[in-house]
C-alpha positions as CSV (number, residue, x, y, z in Angstrom):
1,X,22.5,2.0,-18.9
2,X,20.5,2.7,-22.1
3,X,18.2,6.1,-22.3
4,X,14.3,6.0,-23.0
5,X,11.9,8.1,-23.2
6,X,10.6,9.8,-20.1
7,X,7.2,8.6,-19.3
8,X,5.2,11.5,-19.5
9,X,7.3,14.2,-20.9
10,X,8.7,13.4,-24.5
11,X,11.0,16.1,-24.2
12,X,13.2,14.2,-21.5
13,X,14.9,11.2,-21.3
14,X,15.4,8.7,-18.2
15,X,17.8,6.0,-17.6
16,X,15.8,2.5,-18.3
17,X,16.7,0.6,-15.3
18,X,16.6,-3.6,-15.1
19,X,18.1,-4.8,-12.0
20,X,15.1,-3.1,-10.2
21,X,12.1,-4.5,-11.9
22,X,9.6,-6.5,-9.4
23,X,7.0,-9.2,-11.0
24,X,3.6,-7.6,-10.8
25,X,1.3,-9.4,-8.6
26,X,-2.3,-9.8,-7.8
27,X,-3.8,-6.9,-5.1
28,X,-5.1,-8.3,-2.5
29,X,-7.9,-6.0,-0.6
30,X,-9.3,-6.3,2.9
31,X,-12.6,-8.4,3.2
32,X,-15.9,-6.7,4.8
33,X,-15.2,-8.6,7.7
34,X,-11.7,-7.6,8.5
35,X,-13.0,-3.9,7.9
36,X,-15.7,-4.7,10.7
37,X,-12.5,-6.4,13.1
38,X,-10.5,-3.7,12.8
39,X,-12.8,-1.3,14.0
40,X,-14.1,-3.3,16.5
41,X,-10.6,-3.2,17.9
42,X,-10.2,0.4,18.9
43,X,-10.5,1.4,22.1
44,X,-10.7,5.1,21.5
45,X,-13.9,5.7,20.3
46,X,-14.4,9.3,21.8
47,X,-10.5,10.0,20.5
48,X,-11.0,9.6,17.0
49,X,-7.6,11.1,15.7
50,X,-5.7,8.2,17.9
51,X,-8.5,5.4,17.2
52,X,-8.4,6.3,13.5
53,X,-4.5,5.8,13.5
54,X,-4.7,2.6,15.4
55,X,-7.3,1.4,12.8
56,X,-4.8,2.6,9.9
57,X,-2.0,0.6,11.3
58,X,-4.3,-2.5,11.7
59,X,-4.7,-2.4,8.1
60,X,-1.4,-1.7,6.7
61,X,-0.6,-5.1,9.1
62,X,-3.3,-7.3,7.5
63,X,-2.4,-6.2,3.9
64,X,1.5,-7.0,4.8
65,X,0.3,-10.1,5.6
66,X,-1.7,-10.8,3.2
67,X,0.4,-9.8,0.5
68,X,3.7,-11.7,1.9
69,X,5.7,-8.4,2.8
């Protein structure tokens, strides 16, 4: 493997990888609406630690999703 310069530090060198690189794609967000739907999901309102976790994990679903992961 060939050696290049580290990214931020031109003092070091890294090894440049290329079996490893992954097309860049397009970010796709969550719409106003499916922020709304998600919190209209939780049933913990007066638990907000556990209906705030339940509303990060609804997320993370709709951007796998939505990104074809």
């Amino acid at each position: 493997m060939p050696l290049k310069p580290h990214p931020t530090d031109s003092h070091k060198m890294v090894y440049e990888s290329r079996k490893y690189k992954l097309p860049k794609r397009e970010w796709v967000g969550l719409t106003k609406e499916e922020i709304n739907e998600g919190l209209l999901r939780s049933f913990y309102v007066l638990e907000k630690a556990r209906a705030w976790r339940e509303g990060v994990e609804w997320a993370m679903q709709q951007l796998k999703d939505k990104n074809n992961v």
